[in-house]
C-alpha positions as CSV (number, residue, x, y, z in Angstrom):
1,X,-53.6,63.6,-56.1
2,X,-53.5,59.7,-56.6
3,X,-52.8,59.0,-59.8
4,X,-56.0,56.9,-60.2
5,X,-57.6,60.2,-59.4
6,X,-56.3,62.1,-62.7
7,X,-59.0,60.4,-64.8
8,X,-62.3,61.6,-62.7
9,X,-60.4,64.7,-62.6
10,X,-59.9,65.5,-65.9
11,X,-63.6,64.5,-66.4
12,X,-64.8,67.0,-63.7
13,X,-62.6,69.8,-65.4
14,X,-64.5,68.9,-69.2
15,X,-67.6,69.0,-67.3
16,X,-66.7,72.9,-65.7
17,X,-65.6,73.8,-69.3
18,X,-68.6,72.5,-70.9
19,X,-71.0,74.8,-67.6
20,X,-69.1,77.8,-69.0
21,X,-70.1,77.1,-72.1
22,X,-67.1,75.6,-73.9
23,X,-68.3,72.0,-75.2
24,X,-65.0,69.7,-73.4
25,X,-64.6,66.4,-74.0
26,X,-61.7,63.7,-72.6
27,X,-62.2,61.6,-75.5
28,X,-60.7,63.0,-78.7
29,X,-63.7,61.5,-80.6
30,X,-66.2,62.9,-79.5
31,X,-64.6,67.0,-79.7
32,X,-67.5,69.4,-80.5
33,X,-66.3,72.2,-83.0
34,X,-65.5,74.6,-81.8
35,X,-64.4,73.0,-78.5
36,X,-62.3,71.6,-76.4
37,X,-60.3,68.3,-76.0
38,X,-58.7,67.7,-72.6
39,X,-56.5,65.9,-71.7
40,X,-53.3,65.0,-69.3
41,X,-50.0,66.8,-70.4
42,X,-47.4,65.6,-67.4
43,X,-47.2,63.8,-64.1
44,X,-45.2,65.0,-61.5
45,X,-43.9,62.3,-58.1
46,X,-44.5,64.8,-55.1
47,X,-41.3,63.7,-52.9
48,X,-42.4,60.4,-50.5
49,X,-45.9,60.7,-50.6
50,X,-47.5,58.8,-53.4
51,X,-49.0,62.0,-54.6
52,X,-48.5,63.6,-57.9
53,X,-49.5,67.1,-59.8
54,X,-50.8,66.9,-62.4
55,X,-50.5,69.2,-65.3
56,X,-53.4,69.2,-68.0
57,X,-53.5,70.2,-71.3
58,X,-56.6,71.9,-72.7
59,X,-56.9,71.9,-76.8
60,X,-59.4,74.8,-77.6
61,X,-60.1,73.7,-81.0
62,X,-62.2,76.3,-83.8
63,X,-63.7,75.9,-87.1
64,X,-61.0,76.5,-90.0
65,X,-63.2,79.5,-91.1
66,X,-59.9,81.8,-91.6
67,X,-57.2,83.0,-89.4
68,X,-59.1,85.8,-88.3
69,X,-62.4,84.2,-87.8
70,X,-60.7,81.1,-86.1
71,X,-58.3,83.4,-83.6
72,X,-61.6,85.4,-82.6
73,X,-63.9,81.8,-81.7
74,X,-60.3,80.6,-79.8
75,X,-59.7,83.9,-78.0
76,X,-63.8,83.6,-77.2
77,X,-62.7,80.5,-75.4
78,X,-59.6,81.4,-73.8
79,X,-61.1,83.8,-72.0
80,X,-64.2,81.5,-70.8
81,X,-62.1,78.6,-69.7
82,X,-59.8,81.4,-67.8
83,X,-62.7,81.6,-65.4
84,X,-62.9,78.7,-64.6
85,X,-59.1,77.3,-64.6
86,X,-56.9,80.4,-63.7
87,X,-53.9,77.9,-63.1
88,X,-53.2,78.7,-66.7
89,X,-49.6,79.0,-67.6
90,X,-49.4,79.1,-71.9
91,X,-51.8,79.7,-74.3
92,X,-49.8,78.6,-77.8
93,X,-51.2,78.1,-81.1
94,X,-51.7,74.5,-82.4
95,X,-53.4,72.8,-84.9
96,X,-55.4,69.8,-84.2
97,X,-56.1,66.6,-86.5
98,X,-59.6,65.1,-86.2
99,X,-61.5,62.4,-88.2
100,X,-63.6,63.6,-90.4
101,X,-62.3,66.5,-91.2
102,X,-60.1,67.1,-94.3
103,X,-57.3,68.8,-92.7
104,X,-55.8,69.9,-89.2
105,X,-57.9,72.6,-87.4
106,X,-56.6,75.3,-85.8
107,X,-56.0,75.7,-81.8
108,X,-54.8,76.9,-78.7
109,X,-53.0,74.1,-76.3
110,X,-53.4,75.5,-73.0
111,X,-51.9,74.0,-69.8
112,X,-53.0,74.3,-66.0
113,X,-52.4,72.7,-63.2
114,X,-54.9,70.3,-61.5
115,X,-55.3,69.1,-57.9
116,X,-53.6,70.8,-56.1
């Protein structure tokens, strides 16, 4: 893909996430919680072509309700937004910092490939 592509194409993965149910968002200030934030992780040059792969990374972000409750409404995600991205590589566990909230949140960071 062109890279003045990645924008509309992280927008049309948000809006996939938010069809299965998990509210997405590119713009960290407007994350839903629980939800998801995505977002572009790395840019890879294809070899002489102008093209580049993209690599996104998906922030599934839950309530701080407790470890246990917060793992179960991230795991409830995981597994909707592997349906509709299976170009997952990682799921690792994160912790994300939004206004309005007094402290970090907990999360997944995910990372897929895009436009391929």
């Amino acid at each position: 893909m062109r890279a003045t592509e990645i924008t509309s194409a992280l927008e049309t993965l948000a809006a996939d996430l938010t069809a299965a149910e998990v509210p997405a968002t590119t713009d960290p200030t407007k994350i839903e919680v629980p939800g998801a934030w995505v977002t572009v992780d790395t840019l890879t040059p294809e070899l002489m072509c102008g093209e580049f792969t993209a690599t996104t990374a998906i922030y599934l972000i839950a309530r701080d309700n407790g470890h246990s409750a917060a793992l179960a409404d991230l795991a409830e995600m995981l597994d909707r937004i592997a349906e509709i991205v299976p170009s997952i590589t990682a799921a690792q566990p994160d912790s994300v910092s939004l206004p309005g909230y007094s402290g970090p949140l907990p999360a997944l960071r995910t990372t897929a490939t895009i436009g391929d």
